[in-house]
C-alpha positions as CSV (number, residue, x, y, z in Angstrom):
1,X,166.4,145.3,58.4
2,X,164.0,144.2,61.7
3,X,161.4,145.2,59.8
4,X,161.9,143.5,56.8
5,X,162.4,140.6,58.8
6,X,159.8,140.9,61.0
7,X,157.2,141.5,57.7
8,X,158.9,138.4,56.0
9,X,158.2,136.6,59.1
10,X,154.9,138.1,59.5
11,X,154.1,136.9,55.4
12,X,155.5,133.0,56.3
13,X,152.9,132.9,59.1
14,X,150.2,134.2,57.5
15,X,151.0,131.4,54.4
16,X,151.5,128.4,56.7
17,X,148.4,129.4,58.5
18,X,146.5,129.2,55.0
19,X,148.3,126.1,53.8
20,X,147.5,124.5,57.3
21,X,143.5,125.7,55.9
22,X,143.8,123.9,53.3
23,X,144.9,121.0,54.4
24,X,142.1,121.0,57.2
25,X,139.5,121.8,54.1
26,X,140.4,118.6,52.2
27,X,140.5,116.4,55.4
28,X,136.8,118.0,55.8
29,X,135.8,117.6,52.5
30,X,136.8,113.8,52.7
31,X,135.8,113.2,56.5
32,X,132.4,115.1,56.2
33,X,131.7,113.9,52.4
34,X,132.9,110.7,51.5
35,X,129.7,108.8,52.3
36,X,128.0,110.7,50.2
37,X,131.1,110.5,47.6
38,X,130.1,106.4,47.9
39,X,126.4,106.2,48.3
40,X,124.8,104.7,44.6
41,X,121.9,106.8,44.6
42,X,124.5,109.6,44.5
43,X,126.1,108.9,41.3
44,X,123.1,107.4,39.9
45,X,121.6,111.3,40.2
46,X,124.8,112.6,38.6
47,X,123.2,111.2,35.2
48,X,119.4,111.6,35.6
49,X,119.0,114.7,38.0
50,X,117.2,117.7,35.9
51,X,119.9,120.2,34.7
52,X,118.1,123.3,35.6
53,X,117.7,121.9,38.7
54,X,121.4,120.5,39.9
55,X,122.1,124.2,38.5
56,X,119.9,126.2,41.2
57,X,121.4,123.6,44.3
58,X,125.2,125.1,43.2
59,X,124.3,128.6,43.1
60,X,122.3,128.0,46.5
61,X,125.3,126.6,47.7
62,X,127.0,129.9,47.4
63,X,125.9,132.4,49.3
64,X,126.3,129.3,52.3
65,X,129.9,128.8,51.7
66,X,130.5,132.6,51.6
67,X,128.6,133.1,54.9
68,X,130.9,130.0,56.4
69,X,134.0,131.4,55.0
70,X,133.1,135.0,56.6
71,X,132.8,132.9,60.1
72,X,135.3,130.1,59.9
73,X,137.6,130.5,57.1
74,X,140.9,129.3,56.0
75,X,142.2,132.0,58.0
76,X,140.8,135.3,59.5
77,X,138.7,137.4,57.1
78,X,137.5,140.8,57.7
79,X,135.9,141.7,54.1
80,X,132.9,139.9,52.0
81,X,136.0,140.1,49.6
82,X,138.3,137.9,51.4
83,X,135.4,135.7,53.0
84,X,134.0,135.5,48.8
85,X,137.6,133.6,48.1
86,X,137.7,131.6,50.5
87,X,134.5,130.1,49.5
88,X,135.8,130.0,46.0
89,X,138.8,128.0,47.3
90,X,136.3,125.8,49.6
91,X,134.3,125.2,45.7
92,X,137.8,124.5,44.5
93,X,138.5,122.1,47.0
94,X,135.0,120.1,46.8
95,X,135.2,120.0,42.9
96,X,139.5,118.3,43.0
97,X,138.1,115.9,45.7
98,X,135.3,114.8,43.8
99,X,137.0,114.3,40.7
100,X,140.0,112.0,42.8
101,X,137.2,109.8,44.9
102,X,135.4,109.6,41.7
103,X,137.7,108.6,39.4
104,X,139.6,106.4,42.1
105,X,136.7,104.3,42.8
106,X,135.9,103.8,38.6
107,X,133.1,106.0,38.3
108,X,134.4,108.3,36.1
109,X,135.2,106.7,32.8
110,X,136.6,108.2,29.4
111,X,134.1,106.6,27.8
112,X,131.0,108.7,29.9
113,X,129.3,112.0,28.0
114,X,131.3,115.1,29.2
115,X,127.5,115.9,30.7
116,X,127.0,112.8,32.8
117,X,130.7,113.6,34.3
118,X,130.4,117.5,35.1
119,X,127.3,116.2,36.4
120,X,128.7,113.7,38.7
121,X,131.3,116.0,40.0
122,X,128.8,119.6,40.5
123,X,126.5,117.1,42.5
124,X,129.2,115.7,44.9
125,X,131.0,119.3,45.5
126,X,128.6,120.6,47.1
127,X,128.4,118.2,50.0
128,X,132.8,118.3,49.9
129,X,132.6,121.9,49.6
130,X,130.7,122.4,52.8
131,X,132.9,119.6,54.0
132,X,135.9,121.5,53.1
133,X,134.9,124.3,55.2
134,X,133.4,123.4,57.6
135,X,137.1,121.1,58.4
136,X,138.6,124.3,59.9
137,X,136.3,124.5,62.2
138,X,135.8,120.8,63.3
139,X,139.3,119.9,63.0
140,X,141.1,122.9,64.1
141,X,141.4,126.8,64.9
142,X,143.5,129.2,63.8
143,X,145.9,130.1,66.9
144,X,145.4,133.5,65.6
145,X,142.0,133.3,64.9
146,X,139.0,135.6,66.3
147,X,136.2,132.7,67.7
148,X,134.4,135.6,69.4
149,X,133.1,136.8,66.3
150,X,129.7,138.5,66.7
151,X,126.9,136.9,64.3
152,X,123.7,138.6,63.3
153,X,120.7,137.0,64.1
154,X,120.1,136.9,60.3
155,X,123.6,135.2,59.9
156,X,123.0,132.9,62.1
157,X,119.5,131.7,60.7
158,X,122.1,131.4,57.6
159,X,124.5,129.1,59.5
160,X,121.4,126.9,60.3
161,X,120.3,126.6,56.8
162,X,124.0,125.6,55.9
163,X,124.1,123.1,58.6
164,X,120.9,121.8,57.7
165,X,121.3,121.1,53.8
166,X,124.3,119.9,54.9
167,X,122.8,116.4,56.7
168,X,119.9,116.6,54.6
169,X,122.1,115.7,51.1
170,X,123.4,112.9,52.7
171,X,120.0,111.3,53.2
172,X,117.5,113.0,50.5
173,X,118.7,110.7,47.8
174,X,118.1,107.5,49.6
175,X,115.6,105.4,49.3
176,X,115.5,104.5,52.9
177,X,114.2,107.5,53.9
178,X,111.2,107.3,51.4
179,X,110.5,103.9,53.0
180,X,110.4,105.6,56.0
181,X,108.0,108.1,55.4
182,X,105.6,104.9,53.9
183,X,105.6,103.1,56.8
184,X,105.1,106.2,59.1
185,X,101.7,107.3,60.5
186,X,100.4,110.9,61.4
187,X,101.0,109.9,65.0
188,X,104.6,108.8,64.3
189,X,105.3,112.4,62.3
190,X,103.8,114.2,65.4
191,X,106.3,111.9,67.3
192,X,109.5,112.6,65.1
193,X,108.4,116.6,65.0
194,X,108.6,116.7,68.8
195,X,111.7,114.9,69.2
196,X,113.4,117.0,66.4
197,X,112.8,120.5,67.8
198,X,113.7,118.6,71.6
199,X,117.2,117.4,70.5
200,X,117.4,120.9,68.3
201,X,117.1,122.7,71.6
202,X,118.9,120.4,73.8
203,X,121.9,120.1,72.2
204,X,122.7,123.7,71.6
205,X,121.0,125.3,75.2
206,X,120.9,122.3,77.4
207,X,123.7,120.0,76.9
208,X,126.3,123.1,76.6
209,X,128.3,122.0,74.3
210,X,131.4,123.6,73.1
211,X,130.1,126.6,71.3
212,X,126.6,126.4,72.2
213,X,124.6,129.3,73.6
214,X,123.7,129.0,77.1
215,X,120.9,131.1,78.4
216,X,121.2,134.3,81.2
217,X,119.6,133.1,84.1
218,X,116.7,135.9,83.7
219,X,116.0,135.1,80.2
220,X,112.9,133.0,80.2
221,X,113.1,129.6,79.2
222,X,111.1,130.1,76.1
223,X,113.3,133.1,74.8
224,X,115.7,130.7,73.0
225,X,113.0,128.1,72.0
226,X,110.9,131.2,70.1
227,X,113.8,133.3,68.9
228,X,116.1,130.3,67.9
229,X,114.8,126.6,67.8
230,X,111.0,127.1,66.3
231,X,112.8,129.5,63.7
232,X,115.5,127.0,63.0
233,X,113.0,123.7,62.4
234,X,110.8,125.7,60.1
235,X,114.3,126.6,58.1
236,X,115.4,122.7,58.4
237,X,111.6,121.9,56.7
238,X,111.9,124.5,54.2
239,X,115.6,122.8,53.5
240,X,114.3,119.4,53.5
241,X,111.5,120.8,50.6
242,X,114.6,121.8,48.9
243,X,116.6,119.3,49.2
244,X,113.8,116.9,47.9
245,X,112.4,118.7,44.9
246,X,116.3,119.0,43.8
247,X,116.4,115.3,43.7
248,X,113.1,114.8,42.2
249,X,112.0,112.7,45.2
250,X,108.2,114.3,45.7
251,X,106.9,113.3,42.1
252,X,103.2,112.8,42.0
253,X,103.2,112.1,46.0
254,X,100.2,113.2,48.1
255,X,100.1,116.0,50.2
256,X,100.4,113.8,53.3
257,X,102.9,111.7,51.4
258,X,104.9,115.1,51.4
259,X,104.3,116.1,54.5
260,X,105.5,112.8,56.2
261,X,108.8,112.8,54.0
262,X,109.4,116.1,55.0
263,X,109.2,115.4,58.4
264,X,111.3,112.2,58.0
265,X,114.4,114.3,56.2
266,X,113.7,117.2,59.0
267,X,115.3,115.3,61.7
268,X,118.7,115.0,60.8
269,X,118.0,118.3,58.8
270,X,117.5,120.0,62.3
271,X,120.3,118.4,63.7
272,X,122.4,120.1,60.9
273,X,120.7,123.1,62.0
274,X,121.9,122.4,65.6
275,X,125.4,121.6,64.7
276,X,125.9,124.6,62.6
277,X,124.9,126.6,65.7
278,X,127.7,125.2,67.8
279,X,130.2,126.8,65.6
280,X,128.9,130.4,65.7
């Protein structure tokens, strides 16, 4: 009879701990994603953004959610299985919330194509489904939890990918940051470079924060810069490609034209990079 209580008690826990996930992934998904959920040029790419590619972004998307769940799930995962459903769950999340903010602020209609819709709500789940679980981590841990969990270095160049397309969907679409990158010189890109992979470093070796990675006192100073921040600015460029070709923002642009919207979206990019560190 202990047992059976204890095991009952043991199954309550274990529930209340995943409904208390849940509840932390849709205040993420809304926290992290509702300016995206309300910027125009987000819904306006709901209805003109190339099929084929809005496709490739959500199966990108998939692999990064997985790699999140395995890290900082719902609750404590030990297999690919388990960490695989709770990024289905995550997807689940990002999708409902979509659909509510969407249709809540009128734009959803009945009288849309079903295509312009689906559209609509694929686009913004991706931002809420990162949102959503990335909420467990940002607005809570599991008292249970394991945040000692040892991350390969391949993992982690993972995390930073996820943190980085992260930031750099809520500014791709814009056309701010196009404006930017017109009024920009070579001398300003060189500028903004520098000051990305400073920040990148700083705020994950220097400052300390909570979670951050602080050096051995042996290790030379350019261990972490080589292994960790260089590695991580070229993944938040190569993300910030992405990210732009998705949304059809490169066109018939120059090369340098390129190049300096690259650079431009690469800041907060490798900031996203940064930030997904701290949670490792």
């Amino acid at each position: 009879m202990a047992d059976a209580a204890t095991s009952a008690n043991d199954t309550k826990d274990e529930f209340n701990r995943f409904v208390t996930g849940l509840g932390r992934g849709v205040a993420g998904a809304l926290f992290l994603a509702l300016p995206m959920l309300m910027t125009m040029e987000m819904w306006y790419l709901g209805f003109t953004i190339a099929r084929e590619r809005l496709l490739l972004l959500l199966l990108v998307n998939i692999p990064l959610l997985i790699l999140l769940a395995h890290r900082i799930g719902f609750e404590e995962t030990f297999t690919w299985r388990e960490a695989s459903r709770d990024a289905t769950i995550a997807y689940g999340i990002g999708i409902v919330t979509s659909l509510v903010v969407l249709t809540a602020l009128g734009l959803l209609r009945g009288d849309m194509p079903a295509g312009e819709i689906i559209a609509k709500i694929a686009l913004q789940s991706v931002p809420a489904s990162i949102g959503a679980m990335l909420g467990r981590s940002q607005l809570g841990h599991e008292e249970t939890g394991d945040d000692t969990k040892e991350t390969p270095y391949h993992g982690e160049l993972l995390m930073m990918a996820a943190g980085a397309l992260f930031l750099s969907l809520n500014i791709a679409p814009t056309d701010e940051m196009m404006v930017l990158a017109y009024k920009m010189s070579i001398w300003h890109a060189i500028a903004v470079t520098l000051l990305s992979m400073a920040l990148m470093h700083g705020f994950v070796y220097a400052v300390s924060f909570i979670g951050g990675h602080e050096l051995e006192p042996e290790t030379p100073w350019w261990h972490a810069f080589v292994r960790f921040t260089l590695p991580g600015y070229v993944i938040a460029l190569a993300i910030s490609v992405f990210t732009l070709w998705i949304f059809e923002r490169l066109g018939d642009s120059s090369a340098v034209e390129i190049m300096l919207s690259v650079i431009v979206l690469g800041f907060p990019a490798s900031l996203g990079a940064a930030a997904a560190r701290l949670i490792l």
